[in-house]
C-alpha positions as CSV (number, residue, x, y, z in Angstrom):
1,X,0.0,0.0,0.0
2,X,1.3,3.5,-0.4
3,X,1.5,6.2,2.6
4,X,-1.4,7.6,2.6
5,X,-3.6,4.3,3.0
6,X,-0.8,3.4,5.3
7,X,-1.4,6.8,7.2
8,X,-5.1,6.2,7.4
9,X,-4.0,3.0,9.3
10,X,-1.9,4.7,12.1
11,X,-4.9,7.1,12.5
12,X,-7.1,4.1,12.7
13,X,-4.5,2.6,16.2
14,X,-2.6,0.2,13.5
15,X,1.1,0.0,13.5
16,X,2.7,-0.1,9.9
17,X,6.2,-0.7,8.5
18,X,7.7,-0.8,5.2
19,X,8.8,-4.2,3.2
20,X,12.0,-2.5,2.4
21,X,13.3,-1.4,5.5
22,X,16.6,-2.9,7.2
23,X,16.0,-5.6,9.6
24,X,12.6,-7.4,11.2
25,X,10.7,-5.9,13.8
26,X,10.6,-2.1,13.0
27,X,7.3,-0.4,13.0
28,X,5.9,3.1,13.5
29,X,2.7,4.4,15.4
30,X,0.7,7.6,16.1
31,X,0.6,8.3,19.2
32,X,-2.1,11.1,20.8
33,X,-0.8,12.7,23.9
34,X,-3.1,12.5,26.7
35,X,-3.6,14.5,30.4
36,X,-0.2,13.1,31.6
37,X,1.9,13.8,28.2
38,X,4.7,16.2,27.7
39,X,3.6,16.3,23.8
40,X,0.7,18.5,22.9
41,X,0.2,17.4,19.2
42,X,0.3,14.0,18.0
43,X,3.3,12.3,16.5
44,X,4.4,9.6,14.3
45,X,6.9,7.2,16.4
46,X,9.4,4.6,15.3
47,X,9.9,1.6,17.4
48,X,13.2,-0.6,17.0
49,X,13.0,-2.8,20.5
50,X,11.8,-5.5,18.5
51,X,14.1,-5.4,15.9
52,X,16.2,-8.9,14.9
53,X,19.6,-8.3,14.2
54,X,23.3,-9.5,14.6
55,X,24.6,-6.2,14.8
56,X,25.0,-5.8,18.9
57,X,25.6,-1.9,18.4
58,X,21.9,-1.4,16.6
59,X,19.9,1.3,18.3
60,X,16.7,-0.1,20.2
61,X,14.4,2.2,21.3
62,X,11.6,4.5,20.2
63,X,11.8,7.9,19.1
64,X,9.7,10.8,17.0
65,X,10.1,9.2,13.2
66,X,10.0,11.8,9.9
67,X,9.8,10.4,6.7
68,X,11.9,10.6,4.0
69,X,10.9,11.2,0.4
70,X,11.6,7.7,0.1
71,X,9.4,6.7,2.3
72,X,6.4,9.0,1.5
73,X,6.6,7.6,-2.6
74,X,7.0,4.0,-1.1
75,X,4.3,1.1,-2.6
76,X,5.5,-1.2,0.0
77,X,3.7,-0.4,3.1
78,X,2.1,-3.4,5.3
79,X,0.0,-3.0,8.3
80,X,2.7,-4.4,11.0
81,X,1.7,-7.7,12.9
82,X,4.8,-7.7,15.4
């Protein structure tokens, strides 16, 4: 799917990913701030603590995600199963 049916997803509470990216186990999510957030908008977020690699030195976390042109033209967007 492109970006903007995957966009429609996040807004609908799915987590998506793309085919293409490195590694298993990357996703991104919207996440609304609530009473008890520091955020006052919402944001797109990209979560790499489930991500499946040899490489002992690959950051695993979650932070705010912006996407590249790449990524915004992208056909290969899936709605992420984990």
């Amino acid at each position: 799917m492109n970006f903007e049916v995957a966009l429609s997803h996040l807004k609908d509470g799915y987590a998506v990913a793309r085919e293409g990216w490195n590694g298993d186990g990357i996703f991104i999510k919207l996440q609304v701030p609530d009473e008890h957030s520091k955020m006052t908008q919402p944001y797109i977020y990209i979560d790499t603590l489930g991500l499946k690699t040899t490489n002992p030195k690959a950051p695993k976390g979650r932070v705010p995600w912006f996407a590249s042109q790449t990524d915004l033209l992208a056909n290969d967007w899936i709605v992420y199963k984990g």
